[in-house]
Structure formats: structure tokens, C-alpha cells
C-alpha positions, 0 to 999 in steps of 0.5 A, a space after each residue: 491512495 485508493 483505501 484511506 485505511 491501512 487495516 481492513 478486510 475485504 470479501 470478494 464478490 465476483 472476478 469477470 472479463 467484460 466487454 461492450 460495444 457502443 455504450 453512452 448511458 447511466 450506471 445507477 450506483 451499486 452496492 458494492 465496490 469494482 476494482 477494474 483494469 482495462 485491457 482496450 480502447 478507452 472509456 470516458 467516465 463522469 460522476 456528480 458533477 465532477 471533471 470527467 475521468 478518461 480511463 485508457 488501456 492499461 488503467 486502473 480505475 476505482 469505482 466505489 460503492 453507490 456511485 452512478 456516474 455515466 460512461 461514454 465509450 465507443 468499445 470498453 474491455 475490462 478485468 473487474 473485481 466486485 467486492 465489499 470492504 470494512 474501509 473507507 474509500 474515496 466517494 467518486 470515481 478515480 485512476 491510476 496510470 501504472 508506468 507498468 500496465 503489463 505488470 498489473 494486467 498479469 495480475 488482474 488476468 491470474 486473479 481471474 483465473 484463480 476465481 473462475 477456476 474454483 479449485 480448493 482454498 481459491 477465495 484465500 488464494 483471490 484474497 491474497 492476489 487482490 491484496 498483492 495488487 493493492 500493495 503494487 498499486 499503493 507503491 506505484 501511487 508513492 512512486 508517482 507522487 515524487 518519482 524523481 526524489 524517490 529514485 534518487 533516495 532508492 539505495 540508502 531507503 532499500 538499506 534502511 528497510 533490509 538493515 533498519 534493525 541492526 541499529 548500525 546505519 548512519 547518515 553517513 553512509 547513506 548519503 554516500 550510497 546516493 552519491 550526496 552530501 550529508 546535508 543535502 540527503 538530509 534535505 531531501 529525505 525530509 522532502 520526500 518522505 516527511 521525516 529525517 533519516 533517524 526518525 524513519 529509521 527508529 519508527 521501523 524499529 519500534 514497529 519491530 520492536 512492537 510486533 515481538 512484544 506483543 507476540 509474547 515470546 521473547 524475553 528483553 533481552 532477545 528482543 534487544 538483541 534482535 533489533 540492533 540494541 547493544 544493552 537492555 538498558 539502551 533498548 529500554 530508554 529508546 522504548 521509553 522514549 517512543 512509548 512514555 512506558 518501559 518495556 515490560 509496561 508497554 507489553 502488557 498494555 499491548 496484551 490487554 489490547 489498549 490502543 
């Protein structure tokens, strides 16, 4: 995706509606970063060297921090956010097609509200908006990547994701969910997502499990209990054999903040 980080924070510059006539000129890089959604016509944009990008109504487009590219388009019309971000990001100019354009143009147009509106707490409120775009566009960047294998894991992935912790679901069952055979789902799972079933599964639940440890508030047994584990003694072997530490062990290193 656009951010190749998970982790990191962002300070929203300015929210602006913009609109051009003829334009066939330079735009020197900025120091800043500009997240935009064109709402009209079509802008022809070039950068380094590289391929020229065509950016349509209803795209998404990037531009990051010092890039200057050049922009051809007879009439232009975007929503854009300025901001600045603690994360890397890509050093030239790209898009994203959303299957969905409407969906994101309502909200690019209810963060600009929000901004320009200026009431109480509406940076917090920007923050939260632009996030819950970037989260959209991350999926629709998933989806895009393999939609017709994705589509077809959609059940058994939506049960793995609402039940992962009860520590009950088999291949079995979601291989019928997708209407397929227990081996060609394994098949495809792998294809898709990179990991067999059991290994998605046991990576949320030691994020689970992860989260409560260092939040501190449990004891193990709660824990356990909470994450689909019959015995502490079945939970403490699974987080010995995720983390090389047991549970108790692997808390403190999470309360000393050790990577």
C-alpha cells in the first residue's frame, strides 16, 4: 500500500477543495505529503522519469513529500489533504482505482467538512477520518490484489476473524463455508493469504493474547480462558511455542517494553 509502515502517526496540515482550469506546468516538490480524491475530469501526472500516471474521477492518488512532477489536464477538481507523517512512504507519485469511488468521496468530502468546519476536538476527529480512509483504501488495495481468490475465502476469513478466539474452528468447517474440498481450501488459503489456516488463525490469537498480556490486567487463567484455551497448561505451551518464553516470562519482557 501507500504506507509501508503499520505504526506511525500523522499531523494534518490543511483539508481544501481545488479546482483549475487549463494546466500544463511544473509543480516543484513540497514539504509536505498530499492525499487527494478527484472528483472530475482527468489529470495527466509524470514524475523522474517515470511512466506517466492518469489519474480519473474517483481516483485516489498519492503525492509524497519533495516529489515534482508535472501535471497536464485541461480541467482538474480534487478534495486533498496536506499532511506530514513519521512513516516511509513511496518516493513517486501513485493511485488507487477504488471499485467504490462514491464510498471514499463521501469520506474525503466529511473530513473536509469536519476540517473547515473548525468546531471542538475537530483535529481529533480530521485524525480519525483520515485513518478510516487509509484503512479503507488498505482493503480495497487487498482486495484488488487477488479479488477473485479473496471473494471466495470471504466466509471461512469473516468466521476466522469473529471466532479466531474461541479456539473451535476447524478446516473442516470452513472449507465447507466456501463450498470446497478440505484440500483445495487449504490450497488456496496458502495462495492467498501466505499461510495455511492454523497459522492465520494462531497469529491472531497470540495477537490477542499479546494485547491482554501487556495490558496487565489478567491473570492467566482469565487470559486462557478468554482466547479459547481449555487449561493454562495448553495456553502456556502455545506461548511457549510462539514466543520461546512462557507466559509469565513473556509478560514481563512486554512490561519493559523489549521488542
Amino acid at each position: 500500500m501507500f504506507f509501508l509502515s503499520s505504526d506511525f502517526s500523522v499531523r494534518i496540515l490543511t483539508v481544501m477543495e481545488l479546482q483549475w482550469g487549463p494546466v500544463h506546468a511544473q509543480v516543484e516538490g513540497r514539504p509536505f505529503h498530499a492525499l487527494s480524491f478527484r472528483l472530475a475530469n482527468g489529470v495527466t501526472l509524470s514524475s523522474d522519469g517515470r511512466e506517466a500516471l492518469v489519474s480519473e474521477a474517483g481516483d485516489i492518488s498519492l503525492t509524497p513529500a519533495g516529489c515534482t512532477f508535472r501535471k497536464q489536464a485541461e480541467q482538474d477538481r480534487i478534495v486533498v489533504v496536506h499532511f506530514t507523517a513519521d512513516a516511509p512512504l513511496p518516493s513517486s507519485i501513485c493511485s488507487l482505482h477504488p471499485r467504490d469511488p462514491g464510498h471514499f468521496q463521501k469520506q474525503f468530502r466529511r473530513l473536509l467538512q469536519v476540517w473547515t468546519g473548525k468546531q471542538l476536538g475537530f483535529e481529533h476527529e480530521a485524525r480519525m477520518l483520515f485513518f478510516g480512509i487509509l484503512l479503507d483504501m488498505e482493503r480495497e488495495w487487498a482486495r484488488q490484489a487477488s479479488p477473485e481468490s479473496e471473494d471466495r475465502l470471504a466466509p471461512a476469513l469473516q468466521q476466522i476473524h469473529a471466532r479466531f478466539s474461541e479456539g473451535s474452528l476447524s478446516v473442516e468447517e470452513l472449507s465447507k463455508l466456501c463450498g470446497m474440498s478440505d484440500t483445495y481450501f487449504r490450497k488456496l488459503f496458502v495462495e492467498t493469504t501466505g499461510e495455511t489456516p492454523l497459522r492465520y488463525m494462531n497469529r491472531l490469537r497470540m495477537a490477542r493474547i499479546t494485547e491482554l498480556l501487556r495490558a496487565n490486567y489478567h491473570g492467566m487463567e482469565k487470559i486462557a480462558e478468554s482466547c479459547g484455551f481449555s487449561t493454562v497448561n495448553y495456553f502456556s505451551l502455545f506461548v511457549k511455542k510462539e514466543t520461546g518464553l512462557t507466559p509469565s516470562a513473556y509478560r514481563k519482557k512486554l512490561l519493559v517494553g523489549e521488542p
